[in-house]
N, C-alpha and C positions, 0 to 999 in steps of 0.2 A: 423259781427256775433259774439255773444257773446261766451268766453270761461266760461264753466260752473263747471271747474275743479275740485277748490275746493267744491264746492258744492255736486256735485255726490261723490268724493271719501270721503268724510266723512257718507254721506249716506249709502255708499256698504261697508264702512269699517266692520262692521260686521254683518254676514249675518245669525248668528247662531239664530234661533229662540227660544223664552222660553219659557218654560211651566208652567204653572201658576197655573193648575188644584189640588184641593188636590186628592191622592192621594184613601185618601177614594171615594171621590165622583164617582172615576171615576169607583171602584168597586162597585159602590150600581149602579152606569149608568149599568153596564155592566151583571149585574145577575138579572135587570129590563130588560134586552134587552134577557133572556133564557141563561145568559153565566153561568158555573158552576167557581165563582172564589175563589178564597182564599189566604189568606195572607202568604207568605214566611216568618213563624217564627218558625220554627224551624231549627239547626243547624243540618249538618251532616259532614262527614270526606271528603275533595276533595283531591285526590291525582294527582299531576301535573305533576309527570312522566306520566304518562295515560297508556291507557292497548292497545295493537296491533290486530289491524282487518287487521291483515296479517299474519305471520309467527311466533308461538307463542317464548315472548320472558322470560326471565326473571327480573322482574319487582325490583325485591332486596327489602331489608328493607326501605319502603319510610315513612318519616315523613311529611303527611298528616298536608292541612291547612282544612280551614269548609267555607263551602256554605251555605245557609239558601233553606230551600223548607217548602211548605203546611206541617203544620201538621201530617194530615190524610193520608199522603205517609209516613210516619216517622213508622208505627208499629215494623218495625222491623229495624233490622239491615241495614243501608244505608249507602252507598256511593258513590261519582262522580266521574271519570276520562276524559279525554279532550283522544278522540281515536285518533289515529295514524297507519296510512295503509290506503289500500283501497280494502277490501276485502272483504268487507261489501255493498259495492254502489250498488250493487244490490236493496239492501233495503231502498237506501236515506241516510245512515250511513257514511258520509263522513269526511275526516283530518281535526280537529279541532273539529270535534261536545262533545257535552260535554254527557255523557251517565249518566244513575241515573240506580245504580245498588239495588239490595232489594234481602236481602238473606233471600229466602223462602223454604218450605217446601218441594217442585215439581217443574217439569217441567213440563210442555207438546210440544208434538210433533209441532215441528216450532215455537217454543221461541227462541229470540235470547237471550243467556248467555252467562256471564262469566265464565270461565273454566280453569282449570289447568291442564297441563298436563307434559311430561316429561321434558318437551323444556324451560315451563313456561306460563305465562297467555297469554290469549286470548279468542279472543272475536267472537263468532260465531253463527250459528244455529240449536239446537239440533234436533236430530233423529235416532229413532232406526227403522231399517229394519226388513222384514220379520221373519230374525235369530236371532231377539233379540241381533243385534248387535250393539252400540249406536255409533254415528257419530257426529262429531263437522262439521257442514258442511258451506263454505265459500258461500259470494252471489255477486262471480266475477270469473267467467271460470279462471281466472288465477293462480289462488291457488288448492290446492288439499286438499279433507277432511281428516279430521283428526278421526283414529278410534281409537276411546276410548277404549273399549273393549280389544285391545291390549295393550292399556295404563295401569299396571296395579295402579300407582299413579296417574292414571287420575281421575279429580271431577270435579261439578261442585261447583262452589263459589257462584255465586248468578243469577238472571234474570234481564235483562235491562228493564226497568219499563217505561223509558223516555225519549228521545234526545232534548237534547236545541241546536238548527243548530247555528252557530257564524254567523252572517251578518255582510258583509264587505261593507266597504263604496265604492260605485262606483266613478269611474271615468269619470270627465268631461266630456270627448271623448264618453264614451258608455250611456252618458248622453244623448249627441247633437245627438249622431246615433238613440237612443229609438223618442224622440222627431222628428227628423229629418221628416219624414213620416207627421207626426200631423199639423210640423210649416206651410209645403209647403201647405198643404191644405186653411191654412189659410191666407197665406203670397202672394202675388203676386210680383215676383220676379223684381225689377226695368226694363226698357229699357236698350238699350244701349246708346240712346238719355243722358238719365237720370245718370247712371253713368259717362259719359263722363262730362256732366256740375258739378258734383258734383266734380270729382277728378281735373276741369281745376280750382274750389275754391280754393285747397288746396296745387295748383302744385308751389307756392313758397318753400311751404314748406319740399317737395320733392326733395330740392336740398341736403337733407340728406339723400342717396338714401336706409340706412335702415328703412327710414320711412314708406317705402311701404309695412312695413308689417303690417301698421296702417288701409291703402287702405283694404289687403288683408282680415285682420280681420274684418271689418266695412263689405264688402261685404260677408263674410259667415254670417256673421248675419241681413243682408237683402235677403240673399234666393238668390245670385247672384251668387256664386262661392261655390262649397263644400267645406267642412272643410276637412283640409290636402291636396285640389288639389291643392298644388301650381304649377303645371304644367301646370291645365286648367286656373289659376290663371293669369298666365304670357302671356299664349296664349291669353285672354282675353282681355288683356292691348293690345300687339301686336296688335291685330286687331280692338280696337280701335284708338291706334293713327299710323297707318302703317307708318310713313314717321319718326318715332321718334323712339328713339333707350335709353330708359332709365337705361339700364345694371342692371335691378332686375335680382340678383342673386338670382337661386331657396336656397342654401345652408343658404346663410345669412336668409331669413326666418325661414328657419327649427329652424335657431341657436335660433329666436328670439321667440318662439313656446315654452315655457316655461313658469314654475308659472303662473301669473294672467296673461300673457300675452295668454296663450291657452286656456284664457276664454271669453266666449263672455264679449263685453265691457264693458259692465255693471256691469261687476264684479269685473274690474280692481281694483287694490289698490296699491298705489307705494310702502308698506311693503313686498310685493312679485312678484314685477317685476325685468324682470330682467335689467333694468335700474332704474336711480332714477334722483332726482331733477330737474333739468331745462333739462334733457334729457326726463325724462318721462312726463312732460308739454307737451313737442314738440310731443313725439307719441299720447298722448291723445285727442291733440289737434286735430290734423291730423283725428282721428278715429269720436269725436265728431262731426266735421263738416260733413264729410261723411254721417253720422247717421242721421244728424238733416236735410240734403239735400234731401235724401232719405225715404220721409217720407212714412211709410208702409201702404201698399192698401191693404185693407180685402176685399176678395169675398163676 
């Protein structure tokens, strides 16, 4: 059986995709498709200390860098801060969102604004009560309003106009878990027949006993063992070969469970494993075989 090593790890080296579209085109697609879009040219002030959707703090003299937004949000006086608390989550307002503040003329009842008050800025939801009494009020039971009306250097600064939420990159693991549901429907998980002739291929090379984590990996990505059981992992072998005794240590896995190696094989690349050279040949190899034995049955 052929080793395809070189081949695939130059292939998966990298997996970043481009985008090639201009950037016009994809606004004339998008307000043909009903979208209202517009070009971010104009500059406004981002301050990077950012304003507290918690306990108002005092923000100090910041020297403000600039963000670019639409235009036709620019009339007046603008600016952005990156919020910090979580006193706002009520309303989807979460640590890191970036806010677009617009000092306007008014408020109205259930705006969330920016606000000053004796403590310092903050960021809340305005409201004045039956007594014409005005309230900064949080949108997390765990904070307490703040009454302005007894503030009496209390103001508002401006009205949040907009949130840009930050998107973080996921991780592998809650990758394969979202997936996980989808692949089994489509994947019909090997025999035991079938894995057993597959790992007796590769069982020379299993005299490096952390290779098994080559096995290990190759079977979660055949639908045969879950991702992180190496304990139904090892019970799995056990009761395939009962009379043999191969000493996979659960720990040595865990160890090996790192970089490209905690990604399905295909992704491997020896720039992020955590082995290299003629050490990473021998696990790929290992994994490959396994993969190419186990060839996957669609329902």
């Amino acid at each position: 059986m052929t080793n395809n090593y070189n081949e695939n790890t130059e292939k998966h080296k990298e997996k970043r995709f481009k985008i090639n579209e201009d950037p016009k085109e994809i606004m004339r697609a998008l307000s043909e498709q009903g979208f209202d879009v517009a070009p971010c040219d104009t500059a406004v002030p981002f301050f990077s200390n950012g304003i507290p959707a918690g306990m108002p703090v005092d923000c100090g003299d910041q020297n403000g860098d600039f963000t670019m937004i639409p235009s036709f949000m620019a009339q007046r006086e603008n600016a952005e801060f990156p919020v910090h608390g979580e006193s706002m989550t009520g309303l989807g307002v979460e640590e890191g969102d970036i806010i677009h503040i617009s000092c306007v003329a008014y408020v109205d009842e259930g705006d969330v604004v920016l606000a000053y008050t004796d403590d310092g800025f903050t960021l809340k939801v305005y409201h004045e009560d039956v007594l014409h009494n005005r309230w900064l009020v949080p949108m997390n039971p765990k904070f307490n309003p703040i009454n302005m009306s007894a503030d009496p250097k209390s103001r508002i600064v401006g009205r949040a106009m907009l949130i840009t939420k930050v998107i973080r990159r996921a991780s592998y693991g809650d990758i394969e878990e979202r997936m996980k549901d989808f692949s089994m429907k489509k994947i019909v998980p090997p025999t035991d027949g079938q894995v057993r002739e597959a790992i007796n291929l590769v069982m020379p090379m299993l005299a490096v006993k952390r290779r098994w984590y080559s096995v290990y990996r190759a079977l979660v990505d055949r639908g045969y063992v879950k991702y992180c059981d190496y304990d139904g992992f090892i019970a799995s072998i056990e009761r395939l070969y009962p009379d043999k005794d191969f000493g996979i240590d659960k720990k040595e896995l865990q160890r090996m469970a790192v970089g490209a190696f905690d990604k399905p094989v295909s992704l491997w690349t020896p720039s992020d494993a955590p082995v290299t050279g003629n050490a990473y040949k021998g696990y790929y190899s290992v994994a490959s075989v396994i993969l190419q034995t186990l060839r996957t049955k669609k329902q």
